[in-house]
DRENDO-419595 format. One record per residue (C-alpha): residue number from 1; residue in three letters; x, y, z. Coordinates in Angstrom, 1 decimal, padded with zeros to 4 digits, always signed. Example, Ala and Ser with C-alpha at 12.3 -4.5 7.8 and 13.67 -1.06 7.14 Angstrom:
1; ALA; +012.3; -004.5; +007.8
2; SER; +013.7; -001.1; +007.1
# end
This chain:
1; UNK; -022.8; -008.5; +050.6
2; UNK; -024.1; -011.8; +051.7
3; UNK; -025.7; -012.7; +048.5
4; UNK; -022.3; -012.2; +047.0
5; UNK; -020.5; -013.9; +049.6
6; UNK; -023.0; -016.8; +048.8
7; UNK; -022.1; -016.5; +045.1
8; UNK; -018.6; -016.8; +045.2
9; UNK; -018.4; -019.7; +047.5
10; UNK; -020.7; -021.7; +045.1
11; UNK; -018.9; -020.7; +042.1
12; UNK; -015.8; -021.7; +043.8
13; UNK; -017.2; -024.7; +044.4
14; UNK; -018.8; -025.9; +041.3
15; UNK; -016.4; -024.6; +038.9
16; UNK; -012.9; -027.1; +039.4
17; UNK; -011.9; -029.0; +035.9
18; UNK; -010.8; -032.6; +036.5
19; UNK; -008.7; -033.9; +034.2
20; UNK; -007.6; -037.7; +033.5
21; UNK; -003.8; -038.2; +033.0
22; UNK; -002.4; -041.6; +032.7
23; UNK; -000.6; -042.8; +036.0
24; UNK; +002.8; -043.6; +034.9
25; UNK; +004.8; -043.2; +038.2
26; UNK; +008.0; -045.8; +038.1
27; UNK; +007.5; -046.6; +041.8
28; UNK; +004.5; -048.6; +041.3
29; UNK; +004.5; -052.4; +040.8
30; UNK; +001.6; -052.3; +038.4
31; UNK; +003.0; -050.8; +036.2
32; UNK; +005.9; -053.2; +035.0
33; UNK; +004.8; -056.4; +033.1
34; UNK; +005.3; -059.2; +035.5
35; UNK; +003.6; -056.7; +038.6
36; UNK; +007.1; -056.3; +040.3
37; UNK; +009.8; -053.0; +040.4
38; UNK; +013.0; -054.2; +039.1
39; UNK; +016.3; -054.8; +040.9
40; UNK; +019.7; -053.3; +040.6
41; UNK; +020.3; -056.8; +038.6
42; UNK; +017.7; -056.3; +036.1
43; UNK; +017.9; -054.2; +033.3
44; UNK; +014.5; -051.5; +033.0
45; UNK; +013.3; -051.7; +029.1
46; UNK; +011.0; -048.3; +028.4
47; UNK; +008.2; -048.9; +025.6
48; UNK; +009.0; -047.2; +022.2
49; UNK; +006.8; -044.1; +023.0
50; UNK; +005.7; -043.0; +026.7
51; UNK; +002.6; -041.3; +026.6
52; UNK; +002.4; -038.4; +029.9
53; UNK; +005.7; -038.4; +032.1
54; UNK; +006.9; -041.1; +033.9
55; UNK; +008.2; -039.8; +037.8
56; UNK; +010.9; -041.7; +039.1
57; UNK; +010.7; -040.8; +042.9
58; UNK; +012.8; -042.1; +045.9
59; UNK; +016.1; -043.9; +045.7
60; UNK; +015.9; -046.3; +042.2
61; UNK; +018.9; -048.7; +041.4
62; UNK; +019.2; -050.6; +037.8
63; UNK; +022.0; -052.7; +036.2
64; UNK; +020.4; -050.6; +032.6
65; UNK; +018.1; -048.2; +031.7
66; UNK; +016.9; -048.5; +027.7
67; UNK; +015.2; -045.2; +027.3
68; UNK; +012.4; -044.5; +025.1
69; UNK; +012.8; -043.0; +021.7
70; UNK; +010.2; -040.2; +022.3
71; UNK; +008.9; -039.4; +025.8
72; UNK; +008.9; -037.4; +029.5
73; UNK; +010.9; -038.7; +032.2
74; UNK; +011.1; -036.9; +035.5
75; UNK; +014.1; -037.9; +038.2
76; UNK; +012.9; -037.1; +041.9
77; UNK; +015.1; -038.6; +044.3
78; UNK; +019.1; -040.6; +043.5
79; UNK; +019.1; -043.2; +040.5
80; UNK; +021.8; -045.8; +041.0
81; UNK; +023.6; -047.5; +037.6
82; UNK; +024.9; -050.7; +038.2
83; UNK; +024.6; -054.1; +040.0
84; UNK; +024.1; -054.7; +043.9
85; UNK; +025.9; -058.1; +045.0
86; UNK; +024.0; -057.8; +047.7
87; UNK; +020.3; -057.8; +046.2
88; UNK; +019.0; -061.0; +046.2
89; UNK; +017.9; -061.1; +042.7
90; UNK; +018.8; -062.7; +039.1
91; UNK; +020.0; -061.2; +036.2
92; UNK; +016.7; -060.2; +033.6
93; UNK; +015.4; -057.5; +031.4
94; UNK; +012.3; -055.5; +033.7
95; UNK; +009.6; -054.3; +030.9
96; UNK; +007.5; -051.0; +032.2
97; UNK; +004.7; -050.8; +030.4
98; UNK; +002.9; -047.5; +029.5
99; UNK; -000.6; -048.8; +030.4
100; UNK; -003.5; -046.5; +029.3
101; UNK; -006.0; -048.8; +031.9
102; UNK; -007.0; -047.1; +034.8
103; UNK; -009.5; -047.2; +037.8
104; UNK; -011.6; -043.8; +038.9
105; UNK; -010.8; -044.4; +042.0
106; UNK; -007.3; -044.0; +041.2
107; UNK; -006.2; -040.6; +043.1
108; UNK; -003.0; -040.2; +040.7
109; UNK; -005.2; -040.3; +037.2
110; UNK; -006.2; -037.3; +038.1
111; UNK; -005.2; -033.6; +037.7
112; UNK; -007.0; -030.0; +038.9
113; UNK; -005.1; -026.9; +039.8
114; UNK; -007.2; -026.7; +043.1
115; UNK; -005.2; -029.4; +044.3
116; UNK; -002.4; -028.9; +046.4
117; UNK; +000.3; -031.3; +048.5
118; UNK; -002.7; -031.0; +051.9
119; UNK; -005.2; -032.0; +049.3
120; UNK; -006.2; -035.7; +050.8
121; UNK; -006.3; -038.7; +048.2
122; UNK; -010.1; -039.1; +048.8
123; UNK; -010.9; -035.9; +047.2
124; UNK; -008.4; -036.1; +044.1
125; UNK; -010.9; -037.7; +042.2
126; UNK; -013.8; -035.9; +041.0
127; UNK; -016.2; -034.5; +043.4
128; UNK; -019.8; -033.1; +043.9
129; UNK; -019.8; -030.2; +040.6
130; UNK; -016.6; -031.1; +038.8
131; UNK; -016.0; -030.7; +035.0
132; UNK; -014.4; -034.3; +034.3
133; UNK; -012.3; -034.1; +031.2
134; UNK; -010.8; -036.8; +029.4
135; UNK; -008.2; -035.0; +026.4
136; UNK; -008.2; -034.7; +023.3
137; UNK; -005.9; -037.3; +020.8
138; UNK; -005.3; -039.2; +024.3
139; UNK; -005.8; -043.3; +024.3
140; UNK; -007.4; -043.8; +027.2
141; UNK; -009.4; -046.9; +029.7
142; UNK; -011.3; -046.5; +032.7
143; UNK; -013.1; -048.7; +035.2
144; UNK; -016.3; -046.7; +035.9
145; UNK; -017.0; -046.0; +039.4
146; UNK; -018.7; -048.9; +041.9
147; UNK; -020.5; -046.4; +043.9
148; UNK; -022.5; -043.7; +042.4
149; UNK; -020.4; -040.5; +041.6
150; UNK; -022.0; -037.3; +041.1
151; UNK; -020.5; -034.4; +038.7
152; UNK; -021.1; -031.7; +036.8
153; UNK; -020.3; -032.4; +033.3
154; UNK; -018.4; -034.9; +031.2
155; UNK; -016.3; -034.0; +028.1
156; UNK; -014.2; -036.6; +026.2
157; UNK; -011.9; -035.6; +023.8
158; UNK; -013.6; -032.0; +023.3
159; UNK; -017.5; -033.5; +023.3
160; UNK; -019.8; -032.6; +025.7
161; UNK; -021.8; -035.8; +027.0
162; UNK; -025.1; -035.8; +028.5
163; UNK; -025.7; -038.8; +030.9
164; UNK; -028.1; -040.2; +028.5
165; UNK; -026.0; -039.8; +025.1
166; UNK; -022.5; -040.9; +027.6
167; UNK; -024.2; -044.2; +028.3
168; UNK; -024.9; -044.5; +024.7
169; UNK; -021.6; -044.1; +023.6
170; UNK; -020.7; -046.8; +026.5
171; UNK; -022.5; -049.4; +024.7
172; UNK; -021.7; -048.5; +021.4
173; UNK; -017.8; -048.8; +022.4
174; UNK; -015.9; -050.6; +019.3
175; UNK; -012.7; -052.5; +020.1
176; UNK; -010.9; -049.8; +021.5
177; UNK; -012.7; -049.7; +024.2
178; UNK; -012.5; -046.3; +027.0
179; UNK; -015.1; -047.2; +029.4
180; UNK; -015.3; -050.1; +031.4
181; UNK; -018.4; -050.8; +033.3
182; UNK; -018.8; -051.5; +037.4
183; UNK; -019.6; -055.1; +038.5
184; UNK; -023.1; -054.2; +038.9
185; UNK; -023.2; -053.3; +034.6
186; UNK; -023.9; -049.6; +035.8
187; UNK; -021.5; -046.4; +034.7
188; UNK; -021.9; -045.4; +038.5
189; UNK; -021.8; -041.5; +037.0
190; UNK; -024.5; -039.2; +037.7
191; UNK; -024.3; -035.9; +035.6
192; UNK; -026.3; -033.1; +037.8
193; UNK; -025.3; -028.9; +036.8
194; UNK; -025.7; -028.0; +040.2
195; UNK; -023.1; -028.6; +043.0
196; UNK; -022.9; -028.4; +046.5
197; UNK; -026.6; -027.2; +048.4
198; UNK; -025.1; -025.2; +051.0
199; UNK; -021.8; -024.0; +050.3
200; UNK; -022.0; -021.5; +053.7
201; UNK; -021.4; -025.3; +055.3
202; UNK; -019.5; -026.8; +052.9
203; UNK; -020.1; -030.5; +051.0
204; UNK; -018.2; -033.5; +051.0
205; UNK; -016.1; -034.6; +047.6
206; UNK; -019.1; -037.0; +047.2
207; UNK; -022.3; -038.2; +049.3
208; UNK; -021.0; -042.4; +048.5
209; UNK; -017.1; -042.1; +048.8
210; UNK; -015.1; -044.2; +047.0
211; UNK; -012.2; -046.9; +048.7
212; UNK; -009.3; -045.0; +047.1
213; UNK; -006.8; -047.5; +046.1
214; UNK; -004.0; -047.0; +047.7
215; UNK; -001.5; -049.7; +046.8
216; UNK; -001.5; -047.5; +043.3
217; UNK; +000.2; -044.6; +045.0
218; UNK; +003.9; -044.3; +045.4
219; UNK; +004.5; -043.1; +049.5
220; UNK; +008.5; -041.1; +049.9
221; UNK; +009.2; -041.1; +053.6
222; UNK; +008.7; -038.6; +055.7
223; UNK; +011.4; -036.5; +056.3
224; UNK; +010.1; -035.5; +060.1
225; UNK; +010.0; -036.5; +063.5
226; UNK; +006.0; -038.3; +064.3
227; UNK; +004.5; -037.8; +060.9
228; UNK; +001.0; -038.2; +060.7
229; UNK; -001.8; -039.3; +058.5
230; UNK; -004.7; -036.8; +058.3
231; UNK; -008.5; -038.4; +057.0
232; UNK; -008.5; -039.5; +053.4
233; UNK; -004.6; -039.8; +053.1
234; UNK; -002.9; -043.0; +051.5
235; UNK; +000.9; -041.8; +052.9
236; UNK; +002.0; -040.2; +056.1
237; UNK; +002.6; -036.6; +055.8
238; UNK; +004.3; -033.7; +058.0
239; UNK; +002.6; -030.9; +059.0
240; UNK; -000.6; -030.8; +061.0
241; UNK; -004.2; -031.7; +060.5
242; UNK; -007.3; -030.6; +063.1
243; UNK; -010.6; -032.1; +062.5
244; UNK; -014.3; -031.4; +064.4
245; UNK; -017.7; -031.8; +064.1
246; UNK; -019.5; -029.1; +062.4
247; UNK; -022.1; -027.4; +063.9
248; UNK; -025.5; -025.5; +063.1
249; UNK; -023.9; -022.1; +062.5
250; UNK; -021.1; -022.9; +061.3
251; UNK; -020.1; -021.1; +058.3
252; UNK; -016.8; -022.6; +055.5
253; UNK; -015.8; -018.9; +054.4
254; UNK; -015.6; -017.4; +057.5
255; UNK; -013.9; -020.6; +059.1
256; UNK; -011.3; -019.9; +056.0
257; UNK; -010.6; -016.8; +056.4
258; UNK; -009.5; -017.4; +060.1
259; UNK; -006.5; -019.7; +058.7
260; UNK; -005.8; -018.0; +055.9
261; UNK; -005.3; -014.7; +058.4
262; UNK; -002.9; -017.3; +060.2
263; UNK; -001.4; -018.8; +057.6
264; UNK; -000.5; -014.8; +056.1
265; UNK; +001.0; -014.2; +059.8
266; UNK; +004.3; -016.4; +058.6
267; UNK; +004.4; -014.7; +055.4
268; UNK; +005.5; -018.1; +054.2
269; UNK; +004.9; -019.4; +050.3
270; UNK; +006.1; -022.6; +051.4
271; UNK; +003.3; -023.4; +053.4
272; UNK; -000.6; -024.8; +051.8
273; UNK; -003.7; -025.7; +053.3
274; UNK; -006.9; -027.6; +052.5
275; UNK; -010.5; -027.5; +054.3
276; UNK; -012.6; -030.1; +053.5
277; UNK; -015.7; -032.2; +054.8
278; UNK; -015.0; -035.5; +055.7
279; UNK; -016.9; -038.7; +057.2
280; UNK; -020.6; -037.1; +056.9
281; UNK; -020.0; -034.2; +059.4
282; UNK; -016.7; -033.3; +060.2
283; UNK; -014.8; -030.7; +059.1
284; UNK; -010.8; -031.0; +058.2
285; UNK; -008.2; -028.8; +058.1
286; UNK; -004.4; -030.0; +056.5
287; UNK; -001.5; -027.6; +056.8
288; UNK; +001.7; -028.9; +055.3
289; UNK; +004.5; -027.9; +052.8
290; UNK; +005.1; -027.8; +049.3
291; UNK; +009.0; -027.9; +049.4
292; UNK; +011.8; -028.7; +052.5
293; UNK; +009.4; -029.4; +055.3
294; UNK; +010.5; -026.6; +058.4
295; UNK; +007.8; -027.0; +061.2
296; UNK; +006.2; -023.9; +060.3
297; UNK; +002.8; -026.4; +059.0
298; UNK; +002.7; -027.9; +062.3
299; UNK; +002.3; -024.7; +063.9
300; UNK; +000.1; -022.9; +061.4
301; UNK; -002.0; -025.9; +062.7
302; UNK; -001.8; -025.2; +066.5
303; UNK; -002.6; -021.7; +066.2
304; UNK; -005.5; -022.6; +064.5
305; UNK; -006.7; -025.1; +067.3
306; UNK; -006.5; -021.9; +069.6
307; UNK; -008.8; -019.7; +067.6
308; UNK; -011.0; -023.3; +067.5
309; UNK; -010.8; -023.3; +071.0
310; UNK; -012.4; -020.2; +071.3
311; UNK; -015.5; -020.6; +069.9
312; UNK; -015.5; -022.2; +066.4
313; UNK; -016.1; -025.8; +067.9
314; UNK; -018.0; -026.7; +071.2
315; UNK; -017.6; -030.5; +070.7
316; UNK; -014.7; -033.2; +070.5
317; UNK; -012.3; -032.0; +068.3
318; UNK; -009.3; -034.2; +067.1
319; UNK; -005.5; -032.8; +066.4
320; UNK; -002.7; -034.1; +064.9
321; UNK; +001.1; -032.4; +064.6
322; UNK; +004.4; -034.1; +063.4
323; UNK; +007.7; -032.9; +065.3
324; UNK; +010.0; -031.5; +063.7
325; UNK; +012.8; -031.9; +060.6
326; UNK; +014.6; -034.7; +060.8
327; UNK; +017.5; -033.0; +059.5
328; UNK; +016.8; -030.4; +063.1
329; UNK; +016.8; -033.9; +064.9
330; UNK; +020.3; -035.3; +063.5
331; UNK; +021.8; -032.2; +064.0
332; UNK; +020.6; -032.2; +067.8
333; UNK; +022.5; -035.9; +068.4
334; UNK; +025.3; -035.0; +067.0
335; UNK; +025.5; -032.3; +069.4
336; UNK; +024.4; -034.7; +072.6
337; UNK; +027.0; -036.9; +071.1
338; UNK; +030.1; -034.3; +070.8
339; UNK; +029.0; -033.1; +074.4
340; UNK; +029.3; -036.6; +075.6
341; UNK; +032.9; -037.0; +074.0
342; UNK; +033.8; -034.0; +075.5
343; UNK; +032.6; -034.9; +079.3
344; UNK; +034.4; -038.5; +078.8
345; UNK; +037.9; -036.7; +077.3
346; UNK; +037.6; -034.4; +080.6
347; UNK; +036.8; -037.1; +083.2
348; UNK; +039.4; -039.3; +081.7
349; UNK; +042.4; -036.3; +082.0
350; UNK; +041.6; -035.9; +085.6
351; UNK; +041.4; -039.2; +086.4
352; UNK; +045.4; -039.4; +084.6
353; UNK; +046.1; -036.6; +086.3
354; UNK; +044.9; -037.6; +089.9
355; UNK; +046.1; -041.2; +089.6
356; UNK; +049.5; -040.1; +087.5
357; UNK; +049.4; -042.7; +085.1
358; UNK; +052.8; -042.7; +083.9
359; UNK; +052.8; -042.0; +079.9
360; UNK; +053.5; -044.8; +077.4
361; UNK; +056.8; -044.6; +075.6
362; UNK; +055.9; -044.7; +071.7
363; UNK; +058.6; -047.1; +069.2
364; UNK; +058.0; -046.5; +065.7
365; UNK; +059.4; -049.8; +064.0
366; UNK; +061.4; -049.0; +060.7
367; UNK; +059.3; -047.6; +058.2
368; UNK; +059.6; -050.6; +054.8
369; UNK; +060.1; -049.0; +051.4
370; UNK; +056.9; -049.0; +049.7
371; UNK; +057.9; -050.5; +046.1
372; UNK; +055.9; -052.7; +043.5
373; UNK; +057.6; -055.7; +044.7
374; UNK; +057.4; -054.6; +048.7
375; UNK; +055.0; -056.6; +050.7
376; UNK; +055.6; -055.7; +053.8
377; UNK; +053.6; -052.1; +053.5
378; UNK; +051.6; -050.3; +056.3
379; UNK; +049.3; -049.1; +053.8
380; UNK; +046.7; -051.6; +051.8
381; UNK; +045.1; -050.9; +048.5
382; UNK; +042.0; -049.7; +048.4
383; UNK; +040.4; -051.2; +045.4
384; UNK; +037.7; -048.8; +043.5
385; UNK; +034.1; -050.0; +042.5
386; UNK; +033.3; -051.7; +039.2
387; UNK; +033.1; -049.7; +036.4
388; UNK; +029.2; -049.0; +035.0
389; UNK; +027.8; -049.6; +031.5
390; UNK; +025.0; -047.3; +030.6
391; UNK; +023.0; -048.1; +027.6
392; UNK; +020.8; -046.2; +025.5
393; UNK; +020.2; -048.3; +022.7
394; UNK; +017.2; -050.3; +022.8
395; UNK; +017.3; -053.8; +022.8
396; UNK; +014.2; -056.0; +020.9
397; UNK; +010.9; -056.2; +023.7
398; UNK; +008.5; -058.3; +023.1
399; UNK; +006.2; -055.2; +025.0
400; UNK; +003.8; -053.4; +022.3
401; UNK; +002.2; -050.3; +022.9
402; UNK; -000.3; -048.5; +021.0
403; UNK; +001.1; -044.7; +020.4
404; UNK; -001.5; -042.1; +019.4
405; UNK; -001.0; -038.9; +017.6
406; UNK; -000.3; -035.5; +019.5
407; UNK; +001.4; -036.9; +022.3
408; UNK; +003.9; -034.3; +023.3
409; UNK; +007.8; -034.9; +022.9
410; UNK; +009.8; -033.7; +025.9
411; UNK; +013.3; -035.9; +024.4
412; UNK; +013.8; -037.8; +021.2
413; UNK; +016.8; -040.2; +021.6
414; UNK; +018.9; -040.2; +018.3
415; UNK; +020.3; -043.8; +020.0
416; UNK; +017.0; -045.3; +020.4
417; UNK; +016.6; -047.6; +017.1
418; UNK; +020.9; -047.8; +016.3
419; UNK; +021.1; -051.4; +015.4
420; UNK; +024.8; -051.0; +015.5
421; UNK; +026.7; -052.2; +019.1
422; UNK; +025.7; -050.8; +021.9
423; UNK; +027.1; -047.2; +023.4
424; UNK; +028.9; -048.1; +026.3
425; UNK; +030.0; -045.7; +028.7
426; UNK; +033.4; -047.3; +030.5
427; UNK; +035.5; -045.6; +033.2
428; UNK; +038.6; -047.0; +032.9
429; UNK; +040.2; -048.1; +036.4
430; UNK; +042.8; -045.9; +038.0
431; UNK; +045.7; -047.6; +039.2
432; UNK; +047.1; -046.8; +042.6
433; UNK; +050.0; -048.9; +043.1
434; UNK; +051.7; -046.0; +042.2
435; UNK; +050.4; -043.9; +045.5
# end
């Protein structure tokens, strides 16, 4: 039973895929042409083909949108159509550009299905026996790595590369270049079969970690009280995260199955978990939420200190848990503040009542007519927002992109290359003099 025990832990892990996607995330600076996201002034001007989806996250305003004629866009958060007075911006056209140039030590290039929302951002790149895969019929670049990076094998669009025959093909590179060498004119990959030594312990993602570069990743806030931001994470996060130094005997699977025995106890799909070995020694456990964040991470996470605390950890041991929803907290002062009313509205009776403050004598002046020509009204118009002008015709961009063959069509836009005026979409304005 051991030996299979043993097996399984270092199949599990030496058998993750890896898999580069291009990072095409609206949020992120880099990837519009001057370096900075557009303002509700500007008008956002989509290449002619997107390749991958591009995730537009958080609350995004735009005077325009020109949407591209074949391609994936994903809407999580509120889009805003139309100019802000108060942005302190000028009128333009804002070119995102669907860059295929990319750093490894970009956490949002890549993909595995072993990753999960408590996956930290310094182990979503390729680790100690991961398959990297770069896809077939995809246009890719990449900076190679500055510090050496182990892995298991390397596959580019369906080829299998050995570390002598992938540093051939790196030098051999034509114009359209996909690999980009370090500052030191190294690859910094090393391709080794075997993964982890002792899996009963557990590895780190790599023995030289990379610097993650974080100003590539978009963060949303938080929606909880005292967020916090586990080891390896670019963006605060709710949920909980416990962290300790690992000792002799200490042994991953059975350490697992203690919080996955917890985490079973709440009979919750919401909640996910990752265990990982971070800064040399320690050990890390992340409990958060996929969806609506409810608490529950936070105290998957103390329960788990409590079994810690009883033998799985005899040295310092560090925890973190966020408080709870924010939308728990609202609802908790508007409570504190309706009880206050009501305290004030009963003080203030008795207080009329004990002093008998004599009660006011209400005139109502003569109620005007309320006609077109009447100026005299009670009641002022309320004037209704500017119309907004969509477009989905695309204007001439000076922005070219090289499309490749195969890329996936989520949308074709039939409006895309109409050099006919523009569709405009006008609300007319509703007249209330009439109310």
């Amino acid at each position: 039973m051991r030996v299979l025990i043993v097996s399984a832990v270092f199949a599990l892990a030496s058998s993750a895929k890896v898999t580069w996607q291009p990072n095409t995330n609206f949020n992120i600076p880099s990837n519009f042409a001057d370096g900075k996201l557009p303002c509700s002034k500007e008008t956002v001007i989509f290449p002619e083909t997107i390749q991958g989806s591009v995730r537009i996250q958080g609350d995004t305003a735009a005077q325009e949108f020109i949407l591209p004629e074949t391609g994936d866009i994903m809407l999580d958060g509120t889009l805003f159509i139309g100019a802000n007075d108060k942005d302190q911006c000028s009128e333009g056209n804002k070119y995102f550009i669907d860059k295929t140039v990319s750093s490894w030590a970009d956490p949002d290039v890549w993909s595995s299905p072993l990753y999960n929302e408590a996956t930290p951002d310094a182990e979503r790149v390729p680790c100690i026996g991961d398959t990297v895969a770069f896809p077939v019929n995809t246009t890719f670049a990449i900076k190679l790595p500055e510090l050496t990076q182990t892995v298991k094998k390397v596959i580019v669009s369906g080829v299998k590369y050995t570390l002598y025959s992938l540093v051939r093909h790196i030098m051999q590179q034509d114009d359209s270049q996909q690999f980009y060498v370090n500052s030191n004119r190294g690859i910094g990959i090393r391709i080794k079969e075997d993964g982890c030594r002792s899996p009963i312990k557990g590895c780190p993602c790599q023995e030289y970690p990379l610097k993650i570069e974080c100003d590539l990743k978009f963060c949303p806030v938080p929606q909880c009280l005292y967020p916090i931001k586990p080891i390896g994470f670019c963006c605060k996060i709710c949920g909980g995260a416990i962290s300790f130094e690992r000792e002799q005997n200490f042994n991953l699977m059975e350490f697992k199955d203690v919080v996955e025995r917890v985490v079973a106890s709440y009979n919750d799909d919401n909640i996910v978990y990752h265990i990982g070995i971070v800064e040399g020694n320690k050990v890390q456990l992340v409990v958060t939420e996929k969806y609506e964040y409810k608490g529950q991470s936070a105290m998957v996470a103390h329960d788990v200190n409590g079994q810690i605390l009883k033998g799985w950890s005899s040295g310092v041991q560090s925890v973190s848990l966020s408080g709870g929803p924010l939308s728990d907290a609202n609802y908790g002062l508007k409570i504190a503040f309706s009880m206050l009313f009501v305290v004030i509205s009963v003080f203030g009776v008795l207080y009329a009542y004990y002093y008998k403050i004599p009660t006011p004598r209400l005139h109502l002046p003569t109620m005007p007519s309320f006609g077109r020509g009447s100026t005299a009204g009670l009641l002022s118009r309320f004037d209704r927002r500017t119309e907004s002008i969509v477009s989905l015709t695309r204007r001439d961009s000076t922005v070219t992109v090289a499309s490749s063959a195969g890329v996936g069509t989520a949308f074709r836009n039939p409006l895309y290359s109409l050099k006919r005026g523009r569709v405009e979409v006008v609300e007319s304005e509703v007249d209330n003099d009439n109310m």
